[in-house]
NUVO-506815 format. One record per atom (N, C-alpha, C, CB): x, y, z. Coordinates in steps of 0.2 Angstrom, whole numbers, plus 5000, padded with zeros to 4 digits. Atoms other than C-alpha are relative to their C-alpha. Glycine has a CB too. Example, Ala and Ser with C-alpha at 12.3 -4.5 7.8 and 13.67 -1.06 7.14 Angstrom:
2
500449945000;506249785039;500450065000;499550005006;499649944999;506849955036;499650055003;500250024993;
REM end
This chain:
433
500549995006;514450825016;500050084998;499349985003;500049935001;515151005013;499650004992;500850035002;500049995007;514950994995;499349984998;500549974995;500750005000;513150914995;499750055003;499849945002;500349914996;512551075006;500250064995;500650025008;500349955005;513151174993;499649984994;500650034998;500250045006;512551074979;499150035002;500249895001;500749994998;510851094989;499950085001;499949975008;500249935002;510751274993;500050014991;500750075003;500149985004;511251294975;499149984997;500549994998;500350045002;510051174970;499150055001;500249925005;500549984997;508551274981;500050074998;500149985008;500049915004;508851454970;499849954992;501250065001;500250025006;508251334955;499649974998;500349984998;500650054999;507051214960;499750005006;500249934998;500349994993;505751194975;500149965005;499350005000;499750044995;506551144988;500549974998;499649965002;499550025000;507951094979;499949934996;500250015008;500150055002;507150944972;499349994996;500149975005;500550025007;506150854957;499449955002;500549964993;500450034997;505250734968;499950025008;500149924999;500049974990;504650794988;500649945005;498749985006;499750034993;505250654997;500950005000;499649905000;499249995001;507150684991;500550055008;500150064991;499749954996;507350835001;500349995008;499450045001;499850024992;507550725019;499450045006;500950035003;500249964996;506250845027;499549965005;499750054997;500350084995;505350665036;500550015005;500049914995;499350034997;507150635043;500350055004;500549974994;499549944997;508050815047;500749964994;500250005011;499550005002;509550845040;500250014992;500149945003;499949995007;510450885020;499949954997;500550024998;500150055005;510150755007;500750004996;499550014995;499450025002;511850675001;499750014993;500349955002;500050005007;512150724980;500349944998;500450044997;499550075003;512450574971;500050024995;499849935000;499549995008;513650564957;500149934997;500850045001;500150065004;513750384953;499949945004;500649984996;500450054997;513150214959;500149934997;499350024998;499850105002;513750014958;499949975002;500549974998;500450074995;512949864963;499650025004;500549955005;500549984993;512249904979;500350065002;500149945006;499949934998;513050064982;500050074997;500550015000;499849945005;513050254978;500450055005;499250044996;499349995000;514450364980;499750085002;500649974991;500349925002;513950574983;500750044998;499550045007;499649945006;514950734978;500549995006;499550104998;499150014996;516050714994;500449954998;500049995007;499550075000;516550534990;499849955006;500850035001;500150064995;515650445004;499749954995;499550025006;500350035004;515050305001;499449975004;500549954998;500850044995;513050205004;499949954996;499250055002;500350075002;512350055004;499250004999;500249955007;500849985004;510750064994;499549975001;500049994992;500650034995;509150025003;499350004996;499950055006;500649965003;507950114990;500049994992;500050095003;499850025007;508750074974;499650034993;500049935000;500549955005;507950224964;499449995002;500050004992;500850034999;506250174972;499749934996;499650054997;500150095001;506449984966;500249984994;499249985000;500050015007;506949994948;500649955003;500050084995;499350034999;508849924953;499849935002;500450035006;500050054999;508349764955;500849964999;499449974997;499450005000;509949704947;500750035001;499949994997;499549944997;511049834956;499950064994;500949975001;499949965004;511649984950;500449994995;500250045004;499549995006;512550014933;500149924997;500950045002;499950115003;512249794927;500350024995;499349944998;499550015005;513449764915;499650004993;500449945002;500850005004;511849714904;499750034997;499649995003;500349945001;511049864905;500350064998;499750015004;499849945005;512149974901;500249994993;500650055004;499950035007;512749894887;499450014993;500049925002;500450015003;511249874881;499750084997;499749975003;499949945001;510850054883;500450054994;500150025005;499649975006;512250124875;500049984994;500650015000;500150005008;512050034858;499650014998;500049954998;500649955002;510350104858;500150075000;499449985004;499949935002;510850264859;500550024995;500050035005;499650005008;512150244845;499550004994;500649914999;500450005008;510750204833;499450064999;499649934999;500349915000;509750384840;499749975008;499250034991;500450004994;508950414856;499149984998;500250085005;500850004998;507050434851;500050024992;499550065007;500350015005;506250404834;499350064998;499949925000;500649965002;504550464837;499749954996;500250074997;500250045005;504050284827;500149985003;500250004995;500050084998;503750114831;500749994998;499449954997;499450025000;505250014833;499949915000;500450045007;500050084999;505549824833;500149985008;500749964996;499950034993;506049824854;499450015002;500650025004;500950014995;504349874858;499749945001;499250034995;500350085001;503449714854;500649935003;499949994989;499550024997;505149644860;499949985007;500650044999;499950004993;504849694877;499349985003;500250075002;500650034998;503149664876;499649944998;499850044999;500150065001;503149504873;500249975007;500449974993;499850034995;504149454888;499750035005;500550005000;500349984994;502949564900;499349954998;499950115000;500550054999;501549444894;500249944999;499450014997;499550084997;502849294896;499950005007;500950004998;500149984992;502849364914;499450005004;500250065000;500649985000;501149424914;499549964997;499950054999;500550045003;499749284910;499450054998;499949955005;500749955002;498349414911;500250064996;499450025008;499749955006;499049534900;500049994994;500750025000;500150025005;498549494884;500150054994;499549975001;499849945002;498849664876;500050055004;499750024994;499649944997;499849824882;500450064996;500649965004;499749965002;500349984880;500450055003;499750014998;499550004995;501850064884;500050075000;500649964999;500049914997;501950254894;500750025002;499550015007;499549974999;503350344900;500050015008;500050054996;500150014992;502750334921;499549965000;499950065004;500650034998;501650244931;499550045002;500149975005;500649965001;500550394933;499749994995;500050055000;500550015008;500250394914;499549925001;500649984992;500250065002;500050204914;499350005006;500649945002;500849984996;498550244931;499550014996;500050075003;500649975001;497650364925;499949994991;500050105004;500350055006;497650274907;499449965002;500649954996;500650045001;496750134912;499450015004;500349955001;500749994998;495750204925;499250034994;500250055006;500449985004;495050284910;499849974995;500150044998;499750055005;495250154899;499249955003;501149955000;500450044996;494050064913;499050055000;500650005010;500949985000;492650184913;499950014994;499750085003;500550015005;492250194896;500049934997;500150034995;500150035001;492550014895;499249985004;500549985000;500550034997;491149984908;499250065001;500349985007;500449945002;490250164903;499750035008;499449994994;500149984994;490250204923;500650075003;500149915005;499549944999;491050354930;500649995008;499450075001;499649984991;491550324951;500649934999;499249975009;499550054999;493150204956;500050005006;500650004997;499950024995;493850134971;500750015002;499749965001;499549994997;495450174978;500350025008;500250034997;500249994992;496250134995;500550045005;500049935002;499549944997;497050265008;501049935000;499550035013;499350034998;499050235008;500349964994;500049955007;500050045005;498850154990;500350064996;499449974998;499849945004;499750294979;500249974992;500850035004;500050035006;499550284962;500150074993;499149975000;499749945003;500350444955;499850045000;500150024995;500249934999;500150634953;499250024998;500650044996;500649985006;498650614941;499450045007;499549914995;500649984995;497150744950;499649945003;499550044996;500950044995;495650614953;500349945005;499349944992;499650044996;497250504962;500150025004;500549974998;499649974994;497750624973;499550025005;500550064999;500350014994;496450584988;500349985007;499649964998;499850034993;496550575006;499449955001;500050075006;500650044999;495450445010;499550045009;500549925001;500350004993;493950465026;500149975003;499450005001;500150044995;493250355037;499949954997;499550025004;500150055005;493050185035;499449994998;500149945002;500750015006;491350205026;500150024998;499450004998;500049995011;490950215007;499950095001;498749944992;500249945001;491250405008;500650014994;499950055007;499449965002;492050514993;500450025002;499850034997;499449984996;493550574996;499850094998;500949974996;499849914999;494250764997;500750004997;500150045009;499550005005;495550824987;500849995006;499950084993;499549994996;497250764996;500750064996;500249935001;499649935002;498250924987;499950054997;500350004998;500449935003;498051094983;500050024994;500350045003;499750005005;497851134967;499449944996;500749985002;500850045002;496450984965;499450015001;499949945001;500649994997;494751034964;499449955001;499850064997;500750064996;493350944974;499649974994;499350035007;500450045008;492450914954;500349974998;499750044994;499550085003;493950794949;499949965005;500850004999;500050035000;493950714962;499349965002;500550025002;500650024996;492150694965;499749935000;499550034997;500150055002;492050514958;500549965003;500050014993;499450064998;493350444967;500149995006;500850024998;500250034990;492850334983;500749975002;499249925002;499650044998;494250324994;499849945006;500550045002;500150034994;494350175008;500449965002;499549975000;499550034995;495350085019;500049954998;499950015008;499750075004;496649955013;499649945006;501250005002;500250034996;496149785021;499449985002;500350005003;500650015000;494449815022;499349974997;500150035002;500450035005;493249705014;499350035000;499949935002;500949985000;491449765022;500050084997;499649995011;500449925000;491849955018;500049994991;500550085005;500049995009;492249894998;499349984999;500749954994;500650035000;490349784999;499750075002;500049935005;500449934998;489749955007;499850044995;500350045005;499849955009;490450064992;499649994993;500849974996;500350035006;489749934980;499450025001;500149934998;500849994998;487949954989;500150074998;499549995008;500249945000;487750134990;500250034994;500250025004;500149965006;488450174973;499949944994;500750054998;500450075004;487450004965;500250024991;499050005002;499949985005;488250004945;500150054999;499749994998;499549935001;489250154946;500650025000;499950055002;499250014997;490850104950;500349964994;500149965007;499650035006;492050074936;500549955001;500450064997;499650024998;493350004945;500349985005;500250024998;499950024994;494349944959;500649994997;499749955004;499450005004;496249994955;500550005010;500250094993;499549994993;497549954972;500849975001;499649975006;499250024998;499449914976;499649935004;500550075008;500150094996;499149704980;500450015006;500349914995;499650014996;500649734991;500150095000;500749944999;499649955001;500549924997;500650015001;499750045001;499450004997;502050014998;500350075002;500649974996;500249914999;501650204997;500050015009;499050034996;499950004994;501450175014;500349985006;499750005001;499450074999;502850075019;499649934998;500349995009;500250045002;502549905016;499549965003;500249984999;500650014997;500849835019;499849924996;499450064998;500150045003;500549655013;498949995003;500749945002;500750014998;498649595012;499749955005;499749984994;500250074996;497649505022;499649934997;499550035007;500450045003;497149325020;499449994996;500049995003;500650005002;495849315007;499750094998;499749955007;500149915001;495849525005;500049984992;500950065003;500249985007;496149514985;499749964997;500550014997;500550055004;495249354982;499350025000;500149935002;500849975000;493749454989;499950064994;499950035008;500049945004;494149614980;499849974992;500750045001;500050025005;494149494963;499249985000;500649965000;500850024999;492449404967;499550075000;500049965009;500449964999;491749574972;499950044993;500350045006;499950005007;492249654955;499649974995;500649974999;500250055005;491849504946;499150004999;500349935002;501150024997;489849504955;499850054995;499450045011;500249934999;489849684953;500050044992;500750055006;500049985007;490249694932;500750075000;499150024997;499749965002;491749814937;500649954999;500050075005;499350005000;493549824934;500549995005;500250044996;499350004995;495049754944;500650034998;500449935002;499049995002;496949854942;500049995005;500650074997;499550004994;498249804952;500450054997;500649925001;499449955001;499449934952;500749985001;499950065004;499450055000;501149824950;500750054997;499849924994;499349945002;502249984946;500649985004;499850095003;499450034996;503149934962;500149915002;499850045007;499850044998;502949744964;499849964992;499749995007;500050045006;502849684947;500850004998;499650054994;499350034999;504549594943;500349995005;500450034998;499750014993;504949614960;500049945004;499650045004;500150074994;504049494972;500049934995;499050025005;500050075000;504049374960;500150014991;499149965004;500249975006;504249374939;499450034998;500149954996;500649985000;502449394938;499950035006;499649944999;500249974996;502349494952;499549995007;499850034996;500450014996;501149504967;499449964998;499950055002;500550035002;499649424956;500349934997;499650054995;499750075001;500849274953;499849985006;500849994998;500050034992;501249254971;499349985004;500350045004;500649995000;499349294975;499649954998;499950054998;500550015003;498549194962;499450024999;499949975002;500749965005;497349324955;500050034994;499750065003;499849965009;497149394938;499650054999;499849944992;500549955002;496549554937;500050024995;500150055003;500149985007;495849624923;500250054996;499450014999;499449955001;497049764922;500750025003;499750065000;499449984996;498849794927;500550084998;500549934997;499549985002;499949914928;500850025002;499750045000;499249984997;501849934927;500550065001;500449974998;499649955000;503350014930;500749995004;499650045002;499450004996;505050054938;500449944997;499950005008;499650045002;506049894936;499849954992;500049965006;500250025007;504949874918;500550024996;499550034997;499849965003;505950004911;501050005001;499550055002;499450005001;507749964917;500450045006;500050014994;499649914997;508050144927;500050034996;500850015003;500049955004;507550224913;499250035000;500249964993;500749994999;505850314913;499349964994;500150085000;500550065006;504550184907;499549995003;500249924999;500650034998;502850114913;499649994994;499850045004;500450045001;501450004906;499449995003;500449955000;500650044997;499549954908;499749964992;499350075003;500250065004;498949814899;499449965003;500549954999;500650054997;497449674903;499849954993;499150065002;500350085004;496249554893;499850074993;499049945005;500149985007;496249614874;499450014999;500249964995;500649955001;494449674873;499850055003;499549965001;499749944994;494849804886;500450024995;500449985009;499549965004;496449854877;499750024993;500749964999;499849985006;495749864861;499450064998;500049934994;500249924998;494650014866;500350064998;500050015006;499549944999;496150124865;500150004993;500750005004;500150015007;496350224850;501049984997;499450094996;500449975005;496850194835;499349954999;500450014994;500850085002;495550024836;499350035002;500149915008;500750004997;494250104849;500050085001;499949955008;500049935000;493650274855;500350025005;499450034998;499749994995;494850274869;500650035000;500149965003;499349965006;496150414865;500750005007;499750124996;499650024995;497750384875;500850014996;499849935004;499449995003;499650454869;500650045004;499950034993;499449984996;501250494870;500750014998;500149965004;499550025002;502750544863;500549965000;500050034999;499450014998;504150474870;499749925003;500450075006;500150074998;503150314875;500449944996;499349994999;499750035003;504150164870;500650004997;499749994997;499449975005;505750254865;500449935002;500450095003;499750055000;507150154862;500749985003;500150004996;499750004995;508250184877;499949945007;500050075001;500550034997;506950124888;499649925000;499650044998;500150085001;506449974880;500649954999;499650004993;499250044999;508449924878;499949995008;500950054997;499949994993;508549944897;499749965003;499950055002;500350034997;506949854900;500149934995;499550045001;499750065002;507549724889;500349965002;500250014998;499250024998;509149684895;499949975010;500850104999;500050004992;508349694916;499549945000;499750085003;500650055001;506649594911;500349934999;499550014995;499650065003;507649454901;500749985005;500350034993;499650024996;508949444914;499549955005;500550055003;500550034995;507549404927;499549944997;499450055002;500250045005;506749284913;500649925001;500150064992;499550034998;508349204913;500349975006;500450034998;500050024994;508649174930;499750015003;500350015002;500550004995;507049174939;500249965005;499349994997;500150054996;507549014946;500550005005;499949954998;499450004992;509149094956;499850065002;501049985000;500049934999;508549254956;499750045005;499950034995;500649984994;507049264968;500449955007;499149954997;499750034994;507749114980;500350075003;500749944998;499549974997;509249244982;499750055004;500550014996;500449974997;508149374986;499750015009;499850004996;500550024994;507149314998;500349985004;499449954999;499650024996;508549235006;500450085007;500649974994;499649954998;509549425008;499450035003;500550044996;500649964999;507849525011;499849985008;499349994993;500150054993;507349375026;500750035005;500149894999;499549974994;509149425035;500050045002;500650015000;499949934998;509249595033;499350025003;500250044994;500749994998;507349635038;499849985005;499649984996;499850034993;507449505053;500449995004;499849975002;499549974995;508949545057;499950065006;500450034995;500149964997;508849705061;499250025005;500150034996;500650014995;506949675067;500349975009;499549934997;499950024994;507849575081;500750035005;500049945000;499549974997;509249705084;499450055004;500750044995;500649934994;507749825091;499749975005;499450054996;500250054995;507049695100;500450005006;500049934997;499750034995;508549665110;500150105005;500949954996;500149934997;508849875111;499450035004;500050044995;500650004997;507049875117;499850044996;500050025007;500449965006;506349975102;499349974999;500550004993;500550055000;504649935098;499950014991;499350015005;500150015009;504649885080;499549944998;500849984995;500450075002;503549785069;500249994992;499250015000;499650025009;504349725051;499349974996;500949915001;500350025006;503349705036;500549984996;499650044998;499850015005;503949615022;499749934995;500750005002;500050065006;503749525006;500550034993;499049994997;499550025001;504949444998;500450095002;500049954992;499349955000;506449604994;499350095002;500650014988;500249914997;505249754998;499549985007;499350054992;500250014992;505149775017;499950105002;500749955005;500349964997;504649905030;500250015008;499449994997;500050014990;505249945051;499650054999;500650015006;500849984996;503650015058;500150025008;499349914999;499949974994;504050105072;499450015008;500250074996;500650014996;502650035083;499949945002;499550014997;499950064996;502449905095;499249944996;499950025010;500650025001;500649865086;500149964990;499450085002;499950015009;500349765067;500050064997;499449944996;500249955005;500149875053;499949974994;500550044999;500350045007;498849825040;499650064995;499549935001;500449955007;498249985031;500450075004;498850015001;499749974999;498650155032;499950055008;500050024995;500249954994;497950225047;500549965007;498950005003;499450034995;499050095059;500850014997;499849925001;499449965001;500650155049;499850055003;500350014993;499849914998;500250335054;500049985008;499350084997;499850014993;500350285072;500749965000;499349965004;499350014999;502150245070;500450045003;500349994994;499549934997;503450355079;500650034995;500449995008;499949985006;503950435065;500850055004;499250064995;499249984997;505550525077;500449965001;499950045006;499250075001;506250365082;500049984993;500049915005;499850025007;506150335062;500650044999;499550014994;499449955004;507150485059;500550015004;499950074998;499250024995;508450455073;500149944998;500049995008;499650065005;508750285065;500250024996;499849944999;499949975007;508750365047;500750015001;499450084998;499649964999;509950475052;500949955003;499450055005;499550054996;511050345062;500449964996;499849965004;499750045004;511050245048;500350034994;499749964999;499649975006;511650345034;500650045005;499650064994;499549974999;512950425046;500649944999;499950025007;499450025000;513750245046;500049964994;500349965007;499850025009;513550225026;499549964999;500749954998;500550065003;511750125024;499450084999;499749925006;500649965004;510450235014;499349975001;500150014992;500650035001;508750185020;499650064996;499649975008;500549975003;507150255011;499950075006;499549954999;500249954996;507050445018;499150025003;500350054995;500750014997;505050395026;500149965002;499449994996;500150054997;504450305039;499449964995;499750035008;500550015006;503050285023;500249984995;499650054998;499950055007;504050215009;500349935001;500750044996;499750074999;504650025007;500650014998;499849944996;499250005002;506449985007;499949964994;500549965006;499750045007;507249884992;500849965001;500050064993;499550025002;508549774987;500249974995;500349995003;500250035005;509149684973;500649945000;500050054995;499450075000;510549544967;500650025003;500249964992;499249964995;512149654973;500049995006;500150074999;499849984992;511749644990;500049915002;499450065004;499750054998;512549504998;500249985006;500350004997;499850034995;513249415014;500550055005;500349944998;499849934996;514449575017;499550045000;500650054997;500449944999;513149695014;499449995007;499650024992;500550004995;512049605026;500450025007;499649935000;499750014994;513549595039;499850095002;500949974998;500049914995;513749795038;499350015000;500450074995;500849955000;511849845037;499749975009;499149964992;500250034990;511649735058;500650035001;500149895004;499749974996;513349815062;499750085000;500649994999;500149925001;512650005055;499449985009;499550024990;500650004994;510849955065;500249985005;499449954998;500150014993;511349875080;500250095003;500649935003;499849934997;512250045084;499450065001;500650044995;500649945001;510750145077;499549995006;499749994993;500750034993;509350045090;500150025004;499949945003;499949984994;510650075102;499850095001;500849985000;500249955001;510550255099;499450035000;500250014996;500649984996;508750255099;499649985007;499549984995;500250024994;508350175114;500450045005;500049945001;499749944995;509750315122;499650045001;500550034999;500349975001;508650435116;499549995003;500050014995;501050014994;506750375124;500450005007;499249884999;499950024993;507850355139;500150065005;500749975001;500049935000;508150545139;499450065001;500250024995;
REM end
């Protein structure tokens, strides 16, 4: 990896750290961050020429692998006719017809350029719809850079948060109760103590900020009910599991219809995109209809919406082989390797639903964020490390979900148990030491 190492110094005389998003850098894991230069199917390729087997797949967008025939296609004829207008277009309404084909409770949407925008739009979108100022958000639920998001959560009581980064001052975030995923009695607590002052209740159904957390039984159907008593607002935040776990997402699979959604990543194609939408008397708040002011230049462009076009409409088209497959390769690989550490004597605990999964470096469940951070975050990064030595790229955190998408297949599962058995092996030499 000589040439990624210089790529990186250089890289670190231009930018902080070397990089445009933190978790790139590998500083979880140890070690340099391979350059990547190009990327197909299930692989990506770096500046030396190695080759990896793609685990993270840009943070989920890749559903249909890298470089789909489809999508790029589609791309480039859109940029033949201009990259960005700065004007409505005919694929907006295109695309956004087939996110409320997808999306039953979406009944109007508008489209952003990240899933931060699409956040902290509707959280606002939510308080002046319900003219309440506080919200609810839960530790390990990550919902973009926006200030009043970026909380560390307390204890499990209804307490405000503190600002989780520097740079946010404790008067933004003063309205924003964090509390622990999974937990019903401390959101009922929240709702008492700040009786009609809570705008909202926005969370990851399936978090993944913190590796993968699926709900517990009856968790969002209460959060819905509680909402519903309470006269506030539900978002899911489906940035990451919208298209994913299912066409309709976690609130398909779930059965809940929250009153606000928002999207992202595999909306947009791999192109930078995101979306919040809900029930049309909510949306039409935003101006130019209501007095809810919310823009963007570059929202909707016509790169973005080809992309997400060509990715959404393939999944449209083939929902009915396209999930099976999924769930099929995601089940192998995920308890596969669950029962190569088993046999190594590792103690792992696998989360997963359907293609976005998680090893949990802990003998104990993991259902919010405070039992992820009791993971052993060093045997993560001695497997990390093991496994991209023998060509499988997992997600640089013991804290992010893995991914995969239709490219990966019966070889790819063969090599990802030969990578890991070696790697287990390797960690369990290590505790032996």
């Amino acid at each position: 990896m000589q040439l990624s190492r210089q790529l990186q110094r250089r890289a670190e005389t231009l930018l902080p750290g070397g990089v445009d998003s933190p978790v790139r850098a590998f500083r979880a894991v140890g070690g340099g961050p391979p350059f990547v230069v190009r990327a197909e199917g299930a692989y990506l390729w770096d500046a030396d020429g190695n080759r990896y087997l793609d685990y993270f797949g840009s943070w989920g967008p890749m559903i249909l692998g890298h470089a789909a025939p489809q999508v790029v296609k589609a791309v480039q004829e859109a940029a033949a006719r201009g990259v960005s207008f700065g004007a409505s277009t005919p694929t907006e309404a295109d695309l956004a017809e087939m996110v409320r084909q997808a999306f039953p409770s979406i009944e109007m949407l508008r489209f952003v350029s990240s899933g931060t925008e699409a956040t902290m739009s509707a959280i606002r979108l939510a308080r002046a719809f319900t003219h309440r100022k506080h919200f609810i958000k839960f530790e390990g639920c990550y919902h973009g850079h926006s200030d009043a998001l970026l909380v560390k959560a307390g204890s499990g009581i209804a307490t405000l948060g503190i600002p989780g980064s520097a740079g946010v001052p404790e008067e933004t975030i003063q309205h924003t109760i964090a509390l622990p995923y999974n937990d019903i009695a401390a959101v009922e607590q929240a709702f008492s103590r700040y009786k009609d002052q809570i705008a909202c209740v926005i969370v990851e159904p399936v978090v993944g900020n913190a590796g993968c957390i699926p709900p517990n039984p009856g968790y969002l159907k209460a959060l819905r009910a509680i909402t519903a008593r309470e006269g506030a607002l539900l978002i899911f935040d489906e940035v990451m599991t919208g298209f994913r776990l299912a066409l309709g997402g976690a609130q398909d699979i779930y059965g809940i219809q929250p009153d606000m959604t928002c999207l992202g990543k595999i909306l947009g194609g791999g192109l930078p995109c995101g979306a919040f939408g809900g029930r049309a008397d909510i949306m039409r708040m935003l101006a130019p209809l209501g007095p809810v002011y919310q823009a963007g230049t570059l929202s909707g462009n016509p790169l973005a919406m080809a992309a997400g076009i060509a990715t959404v409409g393939t999944l449209i088209e083939r929902r009915d082989t396209i999930y099976p497959q999924l769930e099929q390769v995601a089940a192998a690989v995920a308890e596969g390797v669950a029962g190569l550490a088993r046999k190594a004597g590792v103690a792992v605990t696998t989360n997963r639903v359907g293609s976005m999964f998680t090893w949990f470096f802990t003998a104990d469940p993991v259902i919010d964020y405070d039992s992820a951070s009791r993971s052993n975050t060093s045997q993560f990064a001695a497997f990390h490390r093991a496994m991209t030595e023998s060509g499988v790229w997992l997600p640089p955190s013991q804290f992010e979900a893995a991914f995969l998408g239709t490219a990966h297949g019966e070889e790819e599962i063969r090599a990802t148990l030969a990578a890991a058995k070696e790697a287990m092996d390797r960690v369990a030499a290590l505790e032996t030491h």
